[in-house]
MARVEX-743649 format. One line per 10 residues: their letters; for each residue y, z, x negated of N, C-alpha, C, O, CB. Coordinates in steps of 0.05 Angstrom, whole numbers, padded with zeros to 5 digits, always signed. Glycine has a CB too. Example, Ala and Ser with C-alpha at 12.3 -4.5 7.8 and 13.67 -1.06 7.14 Angstrom:
# MARVEX-743649
AS	-00114 +00156 -00264 -00090 +00156 -00246 -00066 +00156 -00264 -00066 +00169 -00285 -00089 +00181 -00226 ~ -00045 +00142 -00257 -00021 +00143 -00273 +00001 +00157 -00258 +00023 +00161 -00268 -00012 +00114 -00282
END
This chain:
# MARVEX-743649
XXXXXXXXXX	+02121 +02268 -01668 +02119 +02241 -01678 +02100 +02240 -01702 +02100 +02256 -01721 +02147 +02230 -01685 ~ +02086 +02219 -01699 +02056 +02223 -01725 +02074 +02196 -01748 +02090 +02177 -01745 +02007 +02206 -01705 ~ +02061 +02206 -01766 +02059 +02181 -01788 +02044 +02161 -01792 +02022 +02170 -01800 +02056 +02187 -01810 ~ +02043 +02130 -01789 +02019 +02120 -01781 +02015 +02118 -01815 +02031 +02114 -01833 +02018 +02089 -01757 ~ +01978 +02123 -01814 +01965 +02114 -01834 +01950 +02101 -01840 +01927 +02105 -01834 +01960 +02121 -01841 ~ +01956 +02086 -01850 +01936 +02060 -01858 +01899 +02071 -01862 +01889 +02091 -01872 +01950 +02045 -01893 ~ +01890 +02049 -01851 +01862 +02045 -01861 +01845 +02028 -01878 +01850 +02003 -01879 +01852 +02045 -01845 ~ +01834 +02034 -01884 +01824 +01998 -01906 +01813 +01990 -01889 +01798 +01973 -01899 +01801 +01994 -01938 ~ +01808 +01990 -01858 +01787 +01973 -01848 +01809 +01949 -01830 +01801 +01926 -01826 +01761 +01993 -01827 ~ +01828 +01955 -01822 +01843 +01933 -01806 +01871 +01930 -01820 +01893 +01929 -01809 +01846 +01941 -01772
XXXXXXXXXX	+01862 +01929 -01855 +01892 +01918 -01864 +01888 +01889 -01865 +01866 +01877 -01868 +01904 +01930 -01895 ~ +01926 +01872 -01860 +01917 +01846 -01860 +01922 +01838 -01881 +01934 +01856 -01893 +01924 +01830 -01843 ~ +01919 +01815 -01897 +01914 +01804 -01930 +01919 +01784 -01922 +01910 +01773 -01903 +01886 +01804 -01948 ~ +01939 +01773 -01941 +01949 +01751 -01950 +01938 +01730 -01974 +01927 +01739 -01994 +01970 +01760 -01956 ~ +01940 +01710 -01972 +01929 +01694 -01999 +01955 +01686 -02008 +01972 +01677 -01993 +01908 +01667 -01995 ~ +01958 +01690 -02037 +01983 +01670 -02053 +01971 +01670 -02067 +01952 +01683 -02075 +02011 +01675 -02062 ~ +01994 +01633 -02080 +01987 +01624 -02104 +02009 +01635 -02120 +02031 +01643 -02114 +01982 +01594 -02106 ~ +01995 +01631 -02148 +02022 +01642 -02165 +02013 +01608 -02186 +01991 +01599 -02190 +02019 +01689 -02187 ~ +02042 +01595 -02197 +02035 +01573 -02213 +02037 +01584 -02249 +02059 +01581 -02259 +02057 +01546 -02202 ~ +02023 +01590 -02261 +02021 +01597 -02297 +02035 +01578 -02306 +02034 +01581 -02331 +01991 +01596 -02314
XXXXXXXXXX	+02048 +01560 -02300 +02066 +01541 -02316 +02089 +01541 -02314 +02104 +01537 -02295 +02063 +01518 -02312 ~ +02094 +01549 -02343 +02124 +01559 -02356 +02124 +01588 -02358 +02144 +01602 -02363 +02151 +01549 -02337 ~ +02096 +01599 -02351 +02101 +01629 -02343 +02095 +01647 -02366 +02081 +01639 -02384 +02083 +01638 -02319 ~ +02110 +01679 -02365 +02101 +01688 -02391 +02078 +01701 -02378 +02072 +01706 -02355 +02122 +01706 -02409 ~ +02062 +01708 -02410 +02033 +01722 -02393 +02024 +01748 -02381 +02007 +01754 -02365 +02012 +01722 -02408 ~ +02046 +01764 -02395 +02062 +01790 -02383 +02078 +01791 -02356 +02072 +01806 -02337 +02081 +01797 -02401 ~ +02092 +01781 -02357 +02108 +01779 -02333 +02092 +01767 -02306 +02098 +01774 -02284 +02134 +01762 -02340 ~ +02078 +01752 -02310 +02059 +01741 -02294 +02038 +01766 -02283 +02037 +01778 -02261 +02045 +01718 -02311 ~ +02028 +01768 -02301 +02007 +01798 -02299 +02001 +01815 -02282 +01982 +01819 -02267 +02013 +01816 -02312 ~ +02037 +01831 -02288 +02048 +01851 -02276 +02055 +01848 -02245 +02057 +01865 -02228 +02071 +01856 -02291
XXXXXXXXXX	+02058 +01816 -02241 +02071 +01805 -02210 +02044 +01809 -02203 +02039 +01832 -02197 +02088 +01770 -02203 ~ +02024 +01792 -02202 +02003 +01793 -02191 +01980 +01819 -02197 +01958 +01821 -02184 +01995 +01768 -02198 ~ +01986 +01837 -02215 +01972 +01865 -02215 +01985 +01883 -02183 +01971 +01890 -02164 +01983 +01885 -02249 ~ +02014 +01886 -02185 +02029 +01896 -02163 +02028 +01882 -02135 +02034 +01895 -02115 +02055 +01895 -02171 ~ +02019 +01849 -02135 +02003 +01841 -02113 +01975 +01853 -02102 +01972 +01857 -02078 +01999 +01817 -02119 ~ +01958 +01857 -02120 +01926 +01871 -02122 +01931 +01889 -02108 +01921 +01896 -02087 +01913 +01881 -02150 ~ +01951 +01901 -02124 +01951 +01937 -02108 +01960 +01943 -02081 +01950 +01960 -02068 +01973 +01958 -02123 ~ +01975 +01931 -02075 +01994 +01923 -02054 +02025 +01945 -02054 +02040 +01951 -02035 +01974 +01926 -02023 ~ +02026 +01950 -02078 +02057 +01960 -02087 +02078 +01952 -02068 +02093 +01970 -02061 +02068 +01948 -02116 ~ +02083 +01919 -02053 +02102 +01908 -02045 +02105 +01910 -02023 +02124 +01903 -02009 +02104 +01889 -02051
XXXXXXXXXX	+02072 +01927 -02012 +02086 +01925 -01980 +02085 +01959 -01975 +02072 +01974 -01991 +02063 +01902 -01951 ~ +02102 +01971 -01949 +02115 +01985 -01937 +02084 +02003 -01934 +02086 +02027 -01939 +02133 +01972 -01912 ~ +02056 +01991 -01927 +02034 +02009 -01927 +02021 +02019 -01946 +01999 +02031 -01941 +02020 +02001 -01917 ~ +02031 +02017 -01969 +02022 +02019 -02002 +02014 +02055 -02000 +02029 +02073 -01994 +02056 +02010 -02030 ~ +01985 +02056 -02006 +01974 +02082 -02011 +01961 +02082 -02031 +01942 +02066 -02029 +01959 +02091 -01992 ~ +01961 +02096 -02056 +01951 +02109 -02085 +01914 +02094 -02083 +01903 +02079 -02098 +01953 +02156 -02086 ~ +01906 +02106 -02059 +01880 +02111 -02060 +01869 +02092 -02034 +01846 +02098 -02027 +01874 +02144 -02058 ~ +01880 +02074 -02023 +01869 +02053 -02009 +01876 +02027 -02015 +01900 +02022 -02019 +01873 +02055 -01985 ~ +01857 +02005 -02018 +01867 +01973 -02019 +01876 +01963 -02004 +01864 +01950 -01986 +01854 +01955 -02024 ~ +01906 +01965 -02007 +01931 +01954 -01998 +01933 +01929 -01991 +01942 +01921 -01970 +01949 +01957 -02015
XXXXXXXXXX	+01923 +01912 -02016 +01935 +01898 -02029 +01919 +01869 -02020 +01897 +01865 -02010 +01935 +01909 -02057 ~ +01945 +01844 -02031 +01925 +01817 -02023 +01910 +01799 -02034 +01895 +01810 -02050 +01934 +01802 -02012 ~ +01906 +01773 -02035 +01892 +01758 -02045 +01906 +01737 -02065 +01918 +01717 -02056 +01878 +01748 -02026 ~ +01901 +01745 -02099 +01914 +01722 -02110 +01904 +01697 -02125 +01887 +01701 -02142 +01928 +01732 -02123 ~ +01912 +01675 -02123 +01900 +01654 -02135 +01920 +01646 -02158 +01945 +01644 -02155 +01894 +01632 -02114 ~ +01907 +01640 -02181 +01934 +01632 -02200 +01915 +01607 -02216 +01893 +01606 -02227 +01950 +01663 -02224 ~ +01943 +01587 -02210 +01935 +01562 -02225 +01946 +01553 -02248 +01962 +01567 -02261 +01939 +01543 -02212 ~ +01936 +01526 -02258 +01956 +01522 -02295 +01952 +01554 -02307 +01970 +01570 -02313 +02006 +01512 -02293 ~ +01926 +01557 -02309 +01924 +01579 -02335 +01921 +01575 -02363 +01918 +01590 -02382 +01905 +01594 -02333 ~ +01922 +01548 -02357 +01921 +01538 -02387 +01946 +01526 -02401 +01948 +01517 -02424 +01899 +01516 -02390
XXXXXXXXXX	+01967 +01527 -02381 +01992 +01527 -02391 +02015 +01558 -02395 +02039 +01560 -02403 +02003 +01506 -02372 ~ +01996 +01579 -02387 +02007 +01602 -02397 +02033 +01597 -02425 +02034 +01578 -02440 +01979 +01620 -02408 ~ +02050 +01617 -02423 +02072 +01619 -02446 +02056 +01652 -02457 +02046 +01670 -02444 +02115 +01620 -02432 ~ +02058 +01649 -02480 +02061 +01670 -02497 +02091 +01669 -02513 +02106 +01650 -02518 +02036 +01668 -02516 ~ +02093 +01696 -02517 +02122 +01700 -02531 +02118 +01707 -02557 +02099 +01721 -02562 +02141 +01721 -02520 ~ +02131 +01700 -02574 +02138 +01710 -02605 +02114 +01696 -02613 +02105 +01677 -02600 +02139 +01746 -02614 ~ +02100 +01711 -02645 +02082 +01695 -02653 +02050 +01700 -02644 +02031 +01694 -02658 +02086 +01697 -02680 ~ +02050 +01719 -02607 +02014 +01724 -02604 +02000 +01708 -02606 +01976 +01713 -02608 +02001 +01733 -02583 ~ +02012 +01674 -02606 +01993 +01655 -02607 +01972 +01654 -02633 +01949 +01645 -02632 +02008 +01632 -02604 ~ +01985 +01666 -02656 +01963 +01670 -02677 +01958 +01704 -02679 +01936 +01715 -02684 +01973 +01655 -02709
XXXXXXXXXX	+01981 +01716 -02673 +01967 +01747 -02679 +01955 +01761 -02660 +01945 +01783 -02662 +01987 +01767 -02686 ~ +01956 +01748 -02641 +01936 +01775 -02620 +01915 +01762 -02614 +01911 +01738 -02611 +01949 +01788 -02586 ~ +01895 +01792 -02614 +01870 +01785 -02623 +01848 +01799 -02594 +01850 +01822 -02588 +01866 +01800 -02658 ~ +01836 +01789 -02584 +01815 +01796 -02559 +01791 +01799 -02573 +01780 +01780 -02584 +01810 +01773 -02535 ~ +01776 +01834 -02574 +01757 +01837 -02585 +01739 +01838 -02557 +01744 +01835 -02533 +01759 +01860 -02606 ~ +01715 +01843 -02573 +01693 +01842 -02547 +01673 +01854 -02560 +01670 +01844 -02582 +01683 +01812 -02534 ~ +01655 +01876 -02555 +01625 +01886 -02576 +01601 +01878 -02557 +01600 +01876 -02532 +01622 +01928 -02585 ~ +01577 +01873 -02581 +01548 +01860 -02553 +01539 +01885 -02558 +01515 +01884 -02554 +01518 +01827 -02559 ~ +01548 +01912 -02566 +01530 +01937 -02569 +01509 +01939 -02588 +01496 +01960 -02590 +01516 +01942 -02546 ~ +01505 +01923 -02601 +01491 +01926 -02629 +01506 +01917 -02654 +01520 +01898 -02658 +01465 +01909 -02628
XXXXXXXXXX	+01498 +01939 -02672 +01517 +01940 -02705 +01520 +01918 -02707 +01504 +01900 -02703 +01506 +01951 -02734 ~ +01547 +01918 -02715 +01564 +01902 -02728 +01560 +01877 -02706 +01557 +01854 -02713 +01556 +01897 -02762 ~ +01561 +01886 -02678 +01568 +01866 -02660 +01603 +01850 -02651 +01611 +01833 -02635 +01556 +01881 -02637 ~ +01611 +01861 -02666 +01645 +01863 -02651 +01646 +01826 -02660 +01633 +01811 -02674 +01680 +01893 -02675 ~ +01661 +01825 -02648 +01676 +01798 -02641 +01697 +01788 -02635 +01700 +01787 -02611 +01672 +01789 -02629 ~ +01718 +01776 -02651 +01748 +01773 -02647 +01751 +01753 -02644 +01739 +01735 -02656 +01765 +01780 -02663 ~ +01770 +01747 -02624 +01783 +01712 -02618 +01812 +01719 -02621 +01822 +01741 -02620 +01776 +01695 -02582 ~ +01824 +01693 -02625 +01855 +01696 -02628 +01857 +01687 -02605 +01837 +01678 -02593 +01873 +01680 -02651 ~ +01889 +01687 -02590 +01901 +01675 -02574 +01892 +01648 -02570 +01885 +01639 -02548 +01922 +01677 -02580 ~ +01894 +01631 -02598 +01901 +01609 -02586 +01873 +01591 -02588 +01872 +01566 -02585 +01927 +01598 -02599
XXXXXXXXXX	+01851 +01609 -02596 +01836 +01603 -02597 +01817 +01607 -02562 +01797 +01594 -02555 +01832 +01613 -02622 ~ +01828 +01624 -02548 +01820 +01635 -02516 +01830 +01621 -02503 +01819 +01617 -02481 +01826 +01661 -02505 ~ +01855 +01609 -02507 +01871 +01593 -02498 +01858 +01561 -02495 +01857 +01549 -02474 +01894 +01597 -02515 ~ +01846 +01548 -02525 +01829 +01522 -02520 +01801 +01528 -02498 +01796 +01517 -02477 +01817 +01509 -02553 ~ +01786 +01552 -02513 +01764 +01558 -02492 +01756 +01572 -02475 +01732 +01575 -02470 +01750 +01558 -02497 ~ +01785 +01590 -02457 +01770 +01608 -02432 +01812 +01619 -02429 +01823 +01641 -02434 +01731 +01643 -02448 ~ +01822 +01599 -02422 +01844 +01601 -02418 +01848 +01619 -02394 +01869 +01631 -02393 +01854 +01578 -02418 ~ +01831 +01624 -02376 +01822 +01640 -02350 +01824 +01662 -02359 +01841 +01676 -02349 +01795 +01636 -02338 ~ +01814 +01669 -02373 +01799 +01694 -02386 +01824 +01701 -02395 +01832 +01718 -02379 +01774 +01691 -02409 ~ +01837 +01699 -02407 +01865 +01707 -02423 +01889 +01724 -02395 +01903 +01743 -02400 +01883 +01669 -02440
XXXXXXXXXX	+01887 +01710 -02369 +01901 +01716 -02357 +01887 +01746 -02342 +01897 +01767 -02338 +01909 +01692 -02342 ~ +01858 +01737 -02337 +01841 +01759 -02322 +01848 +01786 -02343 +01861 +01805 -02336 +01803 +01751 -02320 ~ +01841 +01783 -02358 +01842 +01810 -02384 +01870 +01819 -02385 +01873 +01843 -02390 +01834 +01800 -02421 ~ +01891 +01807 -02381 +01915 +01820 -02379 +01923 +01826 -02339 +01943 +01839 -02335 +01940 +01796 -02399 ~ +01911 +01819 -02319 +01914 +01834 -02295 +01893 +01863 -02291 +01896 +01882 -02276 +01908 +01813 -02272 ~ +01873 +01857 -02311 +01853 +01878 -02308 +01863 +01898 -02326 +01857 +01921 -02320 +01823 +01871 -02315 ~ +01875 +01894 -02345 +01887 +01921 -02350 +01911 +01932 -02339 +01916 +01954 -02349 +01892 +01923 -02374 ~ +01926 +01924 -02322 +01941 +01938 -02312 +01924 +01949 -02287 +01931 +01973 -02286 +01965 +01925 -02308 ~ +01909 +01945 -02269 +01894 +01956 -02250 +01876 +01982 -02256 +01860 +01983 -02275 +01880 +01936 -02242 ~ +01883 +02005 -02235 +01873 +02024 -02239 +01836 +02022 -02254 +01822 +02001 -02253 +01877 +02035 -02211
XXXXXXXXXX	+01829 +02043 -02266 +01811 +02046 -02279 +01779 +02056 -02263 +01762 +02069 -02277 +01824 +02063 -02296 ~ +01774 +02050 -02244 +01766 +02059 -02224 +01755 +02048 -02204 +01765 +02026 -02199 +01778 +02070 -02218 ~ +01734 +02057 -02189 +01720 +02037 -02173 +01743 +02020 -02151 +01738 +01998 -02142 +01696 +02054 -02156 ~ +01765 +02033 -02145 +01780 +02022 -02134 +01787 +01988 -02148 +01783 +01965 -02141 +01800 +02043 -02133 ~ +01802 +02003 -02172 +01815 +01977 -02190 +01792 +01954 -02191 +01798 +01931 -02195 +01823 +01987 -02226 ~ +01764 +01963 -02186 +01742 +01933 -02192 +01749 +01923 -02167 +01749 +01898 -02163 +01701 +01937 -02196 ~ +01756 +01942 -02144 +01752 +01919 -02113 +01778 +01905 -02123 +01777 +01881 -02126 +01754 +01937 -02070 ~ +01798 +01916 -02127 +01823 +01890 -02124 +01825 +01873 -02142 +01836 +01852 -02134 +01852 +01898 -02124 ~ +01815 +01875 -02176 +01805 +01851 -02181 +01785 +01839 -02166 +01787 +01815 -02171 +01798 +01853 -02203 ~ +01772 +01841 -02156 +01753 +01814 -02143 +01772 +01803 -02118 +01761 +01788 -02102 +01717 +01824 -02129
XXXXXXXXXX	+01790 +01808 -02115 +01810 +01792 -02102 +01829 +01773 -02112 +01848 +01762 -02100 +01824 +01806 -02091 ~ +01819 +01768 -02144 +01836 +01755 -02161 +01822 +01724 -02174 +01808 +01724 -02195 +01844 +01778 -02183 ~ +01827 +01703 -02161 +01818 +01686 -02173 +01836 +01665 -02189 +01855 +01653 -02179 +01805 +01677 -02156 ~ +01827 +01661 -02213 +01844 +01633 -02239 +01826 +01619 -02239 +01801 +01622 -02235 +01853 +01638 -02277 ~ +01844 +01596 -02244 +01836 +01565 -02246 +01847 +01562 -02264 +01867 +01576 -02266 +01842 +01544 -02226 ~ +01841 +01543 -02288 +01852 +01533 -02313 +01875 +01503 -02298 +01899 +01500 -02303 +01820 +01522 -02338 ~ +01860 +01487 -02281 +01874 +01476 -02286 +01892 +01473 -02245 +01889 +01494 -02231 +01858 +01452 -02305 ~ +01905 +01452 -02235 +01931 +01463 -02210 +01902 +01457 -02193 +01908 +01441 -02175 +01971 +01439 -02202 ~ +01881 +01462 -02191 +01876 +01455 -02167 +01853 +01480 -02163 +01843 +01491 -02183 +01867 +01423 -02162 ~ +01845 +01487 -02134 +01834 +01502 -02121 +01823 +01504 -02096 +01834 +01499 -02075 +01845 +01514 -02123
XXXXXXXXXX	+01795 +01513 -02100 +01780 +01512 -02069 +01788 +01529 -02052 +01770 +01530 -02034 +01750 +01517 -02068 ~ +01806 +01545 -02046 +01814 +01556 -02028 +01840 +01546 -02002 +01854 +01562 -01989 +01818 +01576 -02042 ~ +01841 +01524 -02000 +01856 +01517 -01981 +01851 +01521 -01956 +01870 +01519 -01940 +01860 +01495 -01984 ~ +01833 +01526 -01949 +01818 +01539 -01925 +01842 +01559 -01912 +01857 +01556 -01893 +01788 +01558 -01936 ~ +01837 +01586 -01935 +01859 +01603 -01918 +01883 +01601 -01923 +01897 +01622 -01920 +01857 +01628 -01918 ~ +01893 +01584 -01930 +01927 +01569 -01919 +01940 +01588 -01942 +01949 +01608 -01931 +01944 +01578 -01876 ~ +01944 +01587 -01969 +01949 +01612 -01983 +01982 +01603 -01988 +01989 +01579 -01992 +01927 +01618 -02013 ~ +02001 +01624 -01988 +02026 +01616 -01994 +02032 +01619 -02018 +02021 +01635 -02032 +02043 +01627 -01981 ~ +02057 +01598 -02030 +02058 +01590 -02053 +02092 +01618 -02063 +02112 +01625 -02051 +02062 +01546 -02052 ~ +02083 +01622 -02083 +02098 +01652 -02095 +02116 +01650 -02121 +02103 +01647 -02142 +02073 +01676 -02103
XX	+02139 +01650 -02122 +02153 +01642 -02146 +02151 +01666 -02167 +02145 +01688 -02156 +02183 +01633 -02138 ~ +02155 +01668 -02188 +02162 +01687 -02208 +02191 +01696 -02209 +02199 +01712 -02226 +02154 +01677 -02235
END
């Protein structure tokens, strides 16, 4: 009796939405990082993309907990001295509220050419709406 093993060429992929409202930005993260990978289903392999397609809306109603809304800080460098660049929370939050959610699924995703393919399976919208209705994406609670 063989073990069947998956291939990346005829796995099937799912689309979900996940909704950012009321959500924490951690806990959110982590659901939709472990979606990327495909952790949740039964064919989950280290070293193949498992994993499915996520859309997440209201990113601009993200929850932060405690006080990161003023203390945590998103640096960024342009590679020339004294390039570095800090934003606060709640300052990423008025202008690239997207961005706040992407930077916390991309760091939990492997480090590796792998981890870039399953982020590009990850699309935010700031605000509930989205061009992907096409592939019928199912709606995913926290």
């Amino acid at each position: 009796m063989n073990t069947p093993f998956p291939s990346g060429t005829n796995m099937q992929r799912s689309w979900y939405v996940l909704d950012a409202s009321q959500a924490v930005l951690g806990r959110l993260a982590s659901k939709a990082a472990m979606m990327l990978m495909g952790k949740h289903k039964p064919t989950y392999t280290p070293f193949i993309d498992t994993g499915d397609h996520i859309i997440v809306v209201n990113a601009e109603k993200i929850q932060l907990t405690g006080a990161k809304e003023n203390d945590k800080i998103y640096r960024r460098h342009s590679g020339y001295p004294g390039g570095l660049k800090e934003t606060q929370a709640g300052r990423m939050r008025q202008t690239r509220p997207e961005r706040m959610i992407e930077l916390a699924i991309q760091g939990m995703l492997p480090k590796s050419k792998l981890g870039k393919q399953m982020y590009r399976k990850l699309n935010v919208y700031a605000g509930p709406k989205h061009p992907h209705q096409a592939q019928k994406p199912q709606s995913m609670a926290l």
